[in-house]
N, C-alpha and C positions, 0 to 999 in steps of 0.2 A: 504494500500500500504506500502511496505517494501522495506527500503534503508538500502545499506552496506556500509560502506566508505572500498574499497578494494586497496591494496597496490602492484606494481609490485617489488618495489623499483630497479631501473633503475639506472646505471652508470653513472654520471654526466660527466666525464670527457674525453669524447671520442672526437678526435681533428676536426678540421671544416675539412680536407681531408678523414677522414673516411670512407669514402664510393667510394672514388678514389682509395684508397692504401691499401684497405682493405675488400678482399670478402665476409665476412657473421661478424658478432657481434656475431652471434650464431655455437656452436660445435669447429672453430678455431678459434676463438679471438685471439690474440695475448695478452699474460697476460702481456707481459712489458709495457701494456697500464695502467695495474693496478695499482693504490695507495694505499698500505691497510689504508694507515691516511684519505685519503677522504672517504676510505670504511668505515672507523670509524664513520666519521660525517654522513654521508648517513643511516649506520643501527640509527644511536639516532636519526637524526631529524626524520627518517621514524615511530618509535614507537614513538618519541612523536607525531606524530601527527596522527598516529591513536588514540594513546590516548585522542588530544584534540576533534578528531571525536566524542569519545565515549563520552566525555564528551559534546557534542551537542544537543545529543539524534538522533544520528542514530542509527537504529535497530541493527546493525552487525557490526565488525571490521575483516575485512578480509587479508588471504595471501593463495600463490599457491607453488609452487615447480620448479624450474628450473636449469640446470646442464649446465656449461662452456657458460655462457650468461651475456650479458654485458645490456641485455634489463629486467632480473631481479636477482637480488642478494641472492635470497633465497632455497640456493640450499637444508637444511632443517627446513623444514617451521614448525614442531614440535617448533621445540627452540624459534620460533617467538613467535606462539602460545600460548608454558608455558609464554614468559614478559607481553601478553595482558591478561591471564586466570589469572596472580597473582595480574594486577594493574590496572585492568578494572571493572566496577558493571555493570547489570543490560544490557548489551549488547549482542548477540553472538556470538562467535568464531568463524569465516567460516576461516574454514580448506580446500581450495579446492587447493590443498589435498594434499596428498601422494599419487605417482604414485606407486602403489599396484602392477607390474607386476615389479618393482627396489628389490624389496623386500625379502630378502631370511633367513629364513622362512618369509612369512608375517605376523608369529603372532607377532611380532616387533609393525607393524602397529597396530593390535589390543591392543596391551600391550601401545603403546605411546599417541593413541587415547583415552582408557579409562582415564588413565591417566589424561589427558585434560580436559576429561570430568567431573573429580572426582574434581581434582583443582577449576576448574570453576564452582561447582554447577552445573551441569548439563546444560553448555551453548553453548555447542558443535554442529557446524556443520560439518559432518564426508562428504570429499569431497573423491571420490577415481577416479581418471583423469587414461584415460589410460596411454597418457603421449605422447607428441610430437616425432616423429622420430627422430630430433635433439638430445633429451632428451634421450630416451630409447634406438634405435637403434646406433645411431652413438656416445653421450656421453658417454653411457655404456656399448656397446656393446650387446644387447638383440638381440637374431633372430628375425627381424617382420618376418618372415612366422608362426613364433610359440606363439606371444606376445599375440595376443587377448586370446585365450586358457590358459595361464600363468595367464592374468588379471583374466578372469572367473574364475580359479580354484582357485586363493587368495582369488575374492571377496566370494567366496562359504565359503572357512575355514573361513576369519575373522567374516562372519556373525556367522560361526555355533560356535565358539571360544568366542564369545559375549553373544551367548544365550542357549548354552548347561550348562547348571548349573554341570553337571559332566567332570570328566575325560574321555578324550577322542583318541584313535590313530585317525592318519589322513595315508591314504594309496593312495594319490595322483597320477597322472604323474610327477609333477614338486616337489611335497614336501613329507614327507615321513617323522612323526613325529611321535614317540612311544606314547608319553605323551603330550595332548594339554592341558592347564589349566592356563588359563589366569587371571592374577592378577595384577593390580586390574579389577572391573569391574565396566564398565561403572554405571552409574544412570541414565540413564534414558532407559526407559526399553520401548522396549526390545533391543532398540539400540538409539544412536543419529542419527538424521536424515539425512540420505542421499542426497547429489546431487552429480550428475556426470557433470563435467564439459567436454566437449566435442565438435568437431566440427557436421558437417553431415551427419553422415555415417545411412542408413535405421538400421542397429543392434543397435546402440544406442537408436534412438529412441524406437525399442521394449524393451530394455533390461528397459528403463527408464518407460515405459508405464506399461510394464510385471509386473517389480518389482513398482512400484508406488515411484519412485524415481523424485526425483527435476532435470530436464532438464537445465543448466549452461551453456549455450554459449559465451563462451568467445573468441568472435571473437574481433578483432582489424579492421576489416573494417568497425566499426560502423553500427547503426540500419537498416539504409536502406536495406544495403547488406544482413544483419541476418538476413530481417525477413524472407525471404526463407527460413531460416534454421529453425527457430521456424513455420512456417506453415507447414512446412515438418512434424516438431515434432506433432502438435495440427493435423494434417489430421492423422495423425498415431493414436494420440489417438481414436479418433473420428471410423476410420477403425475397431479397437481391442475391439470399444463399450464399450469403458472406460467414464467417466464422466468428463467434463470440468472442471478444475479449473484453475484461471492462477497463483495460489502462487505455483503450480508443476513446473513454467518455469522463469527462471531468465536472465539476460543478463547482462554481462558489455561495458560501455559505458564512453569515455573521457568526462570530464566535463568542461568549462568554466564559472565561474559566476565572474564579474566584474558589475564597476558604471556604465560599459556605453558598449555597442558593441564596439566602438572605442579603448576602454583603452583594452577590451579582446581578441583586435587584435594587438596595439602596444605594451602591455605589457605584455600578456600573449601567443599569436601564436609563438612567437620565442621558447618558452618551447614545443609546440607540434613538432615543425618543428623539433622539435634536435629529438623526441622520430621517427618522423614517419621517418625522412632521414637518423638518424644515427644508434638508437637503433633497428628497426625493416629488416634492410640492411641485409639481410638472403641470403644466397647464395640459388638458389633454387636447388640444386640437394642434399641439405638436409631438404628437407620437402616432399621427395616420396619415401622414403627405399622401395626397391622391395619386394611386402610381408606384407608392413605395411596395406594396407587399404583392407578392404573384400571386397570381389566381387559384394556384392549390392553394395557398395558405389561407388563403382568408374563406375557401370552400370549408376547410378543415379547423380554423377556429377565428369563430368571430370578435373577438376580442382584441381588443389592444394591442400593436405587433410589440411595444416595449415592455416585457416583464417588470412588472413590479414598479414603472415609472407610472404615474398620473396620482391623482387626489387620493388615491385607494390605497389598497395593500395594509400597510400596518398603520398605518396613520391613525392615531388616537386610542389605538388599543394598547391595553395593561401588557405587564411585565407576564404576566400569569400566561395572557393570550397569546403572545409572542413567541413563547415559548411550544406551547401547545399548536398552537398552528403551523409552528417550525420555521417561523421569521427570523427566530433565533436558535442555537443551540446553548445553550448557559445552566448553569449550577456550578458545584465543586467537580474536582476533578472525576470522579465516579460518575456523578448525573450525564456530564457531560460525554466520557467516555461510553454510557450504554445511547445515550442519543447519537453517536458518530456513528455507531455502529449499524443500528440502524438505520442510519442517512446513507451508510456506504452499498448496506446491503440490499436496499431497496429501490435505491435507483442503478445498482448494479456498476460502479465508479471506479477506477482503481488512481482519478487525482483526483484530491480535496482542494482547491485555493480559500486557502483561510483566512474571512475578512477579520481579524482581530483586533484590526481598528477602525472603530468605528464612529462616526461625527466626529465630534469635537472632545473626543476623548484624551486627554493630558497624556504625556509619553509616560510617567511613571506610572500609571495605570494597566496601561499597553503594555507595556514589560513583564509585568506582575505577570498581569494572563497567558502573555504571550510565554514565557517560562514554564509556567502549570500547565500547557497544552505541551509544549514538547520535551516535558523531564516526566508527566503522570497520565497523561493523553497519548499522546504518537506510540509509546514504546509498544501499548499495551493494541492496538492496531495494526501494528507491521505485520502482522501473520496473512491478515485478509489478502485474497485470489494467491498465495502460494499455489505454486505450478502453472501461473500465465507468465508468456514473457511481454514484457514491455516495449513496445517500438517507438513507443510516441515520447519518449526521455533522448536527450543528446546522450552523444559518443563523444566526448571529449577527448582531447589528447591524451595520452601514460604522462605520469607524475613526471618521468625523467625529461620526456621534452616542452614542460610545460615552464614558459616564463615566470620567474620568478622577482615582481619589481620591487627595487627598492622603497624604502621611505626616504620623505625628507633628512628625517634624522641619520639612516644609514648614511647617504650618500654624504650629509657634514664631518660625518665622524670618518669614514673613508676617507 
């Protein structure tokens, strides 16, 4: 079993009327909200403490992409990326991702990704999200009638941009490149490994099954709600008489680990409450651009294509219900270890990206948890899917040819 420790990094400072005087967090936020000095503390404590993840021995150190969002601050998740692939050993990079339909040319993408991957030994997880309506349609202006189309023709050149050893034109609809020749190039061959992060839509699931891509459900209304969406996925394989594995299918999920259920409710629920009332407060008529969702999907479920973004989801509900609903996973180490358990085995998962920071939650906080989840959580977990093997984790370089940089201080005292 495989844990991420994955990062939104979320705006701490959004005011207790928020969600009275203020219609979505996402697409019009009002930037006079913003501090860039808090934005200051928020990017460092957020790496440091992926870093002190990594230093735990969680599998992965993760980040995603999002544009004019107050629910995450990473509008280029490369930059992130390069401060964990230069000050991290021994962990993965999950990149999910760069929305590959933003991208013009996207061998950008492929040129940032190798990149990544060259830095870090070959520790790269290459995430390629088609990218929220929020995100693509209304942040940036993309046609959704023409975006899925845009995605697919990216994702075709960066694969072929990664693994054509030659020069190459590209003679696209959307791009049109005399000279493709990307440098550098990835190491781990014949690419790092993909997942696509994703809601429901019946075409992802093929596109993910097709291609033997890692399935990434990054929904926000917690396990319960997703595993629709991952049975959706795993009937889909099962249909295309593909072979079951579950490290192909991952999910993220809010995490709470404290001394006691009580302390994870008086000292830690007030942090989810700010994420789910403040930060997730999406107006909904930017989560349906007309155009964005294909026509199996919206045959196949009428609902919102954003999990767990609009007025709904957990908004206003108790610590009690959060839990129960499985918005959250929280108690002491025990509670929460039998709820993992059943998260992993019912939606059949072999990664976990674990949100354990959550709003506006103070880093000494995050530490706490984050410590109790991988010294009295993870150990007692690593047994699940013994006898699958895993494709969708990087191959990294052997220890012996792996760079080793100095620090500041070495290189003074050298």
């Amino acid at each position: 079993m495989k844990f991420h420790w994955f990062s939104l990094m979320p705006y701490p400072g959004l005011p207790e009327d928020f969600r009275q005087n203020h219609r979505s967090a996402w697409v019009d936020v009002d930037s006079r909200l913003y501090d860039p000095v808090k934005g200051h503390q928020v990017y460092n404590d957020s790496l440091d403490l992926l870093e002190f993840a990594a230093g735990l021995g969680f599998d992965g150190v993760g980040v995603n992409e999002h544009h004019a969002n107050a629910c995450g601050l990473i509008p280029s998740p490369a930059i992130m990326a390069a401060t964990l692939a230069r000050r991290t050993r021994d962990v993965s990079i999950v990149l999910l991702g760069q929305a590959i339909a933003l991208y013009n040319p996207p061998t950008r993408v492929a040129e940032e990704m190798a990149m990544l991957d060259v830095i870090s030994g070959g520790r790269l997880i290459a995430g390629f999200p088609v990218g929220t309506p929020m995100d693509t349609n209304y942040a940036f202006g993309q046609n959704p009638a023409t975006l899925r189309e845009r995605y697919a023709e990216n994702h075709d050149l960066i694969i072929r941009a990664w693994t054509d050893p030659g020069v190459f034109a590209w003679n696209g609809k959307f791009n049109k490149l005399r000279y493709v020749n990307v440098w550098p190039r990835p190491i781990q061959r014949p690419h790092p490994p993909i997942w696509i992060p994703a809601g429901g839509s019946v075409e992802t699931w093929d596109f993910c099954a097709g291609k033997g891509y890692n399935y990434s459900c990054l929904s926000f209304n917690g396990f319960k709600r997703g595993a629709r969406l991952l049975t959706g996925f795993w009937d889909r394989i099962e249909a295309l008489g593909k072979p079951f594995n579950p490290y192909q299918g991952s999910f993220a999920q809010h995490i709470i680990v404290a001394g006691s259920d009580a302390e994870a409710e008086e000292s830690y629920f007030q942090h989810a409450r700010y994420f789910f009332d403040r930060c997730l407060h999406v107006y909904p008529g930017f989560a349906g651009a007309p155009g964005y969702r294909p026509g199996a999907a919206i045959g196949a479920e009428p609902r919102a294509p954003v999990e767990g973004v609009s007025s709904g989801g957990a908004a206003g509900k108790s610590y009690r219900q959060c839990v129960d609903d499985g918005f959250l996973v929280a108690g002491d180490p025990d509670q929460v270890t039998g709820q993992m358990e059943h998260l992993i085995k019912s939606l059949r998962i072999g990664h976990v990206l674990c949100l354990l920071h959550i709003g506006d939650m103070p880093r000494d906080k995050c530490e706490k948890s984050t410590r109790l989840f991988a010294e009295q959580v993870m150990p007692r977990l690593r047994h699940l899917w013994e006898g699958y093997e895993d494709h969708w984790s990087p191959k990294p370089l052997d220890a012996g040819r792996m760079a080793k940089p100095r620090t500041i201080r070495d290189s003074v005292k050298a």
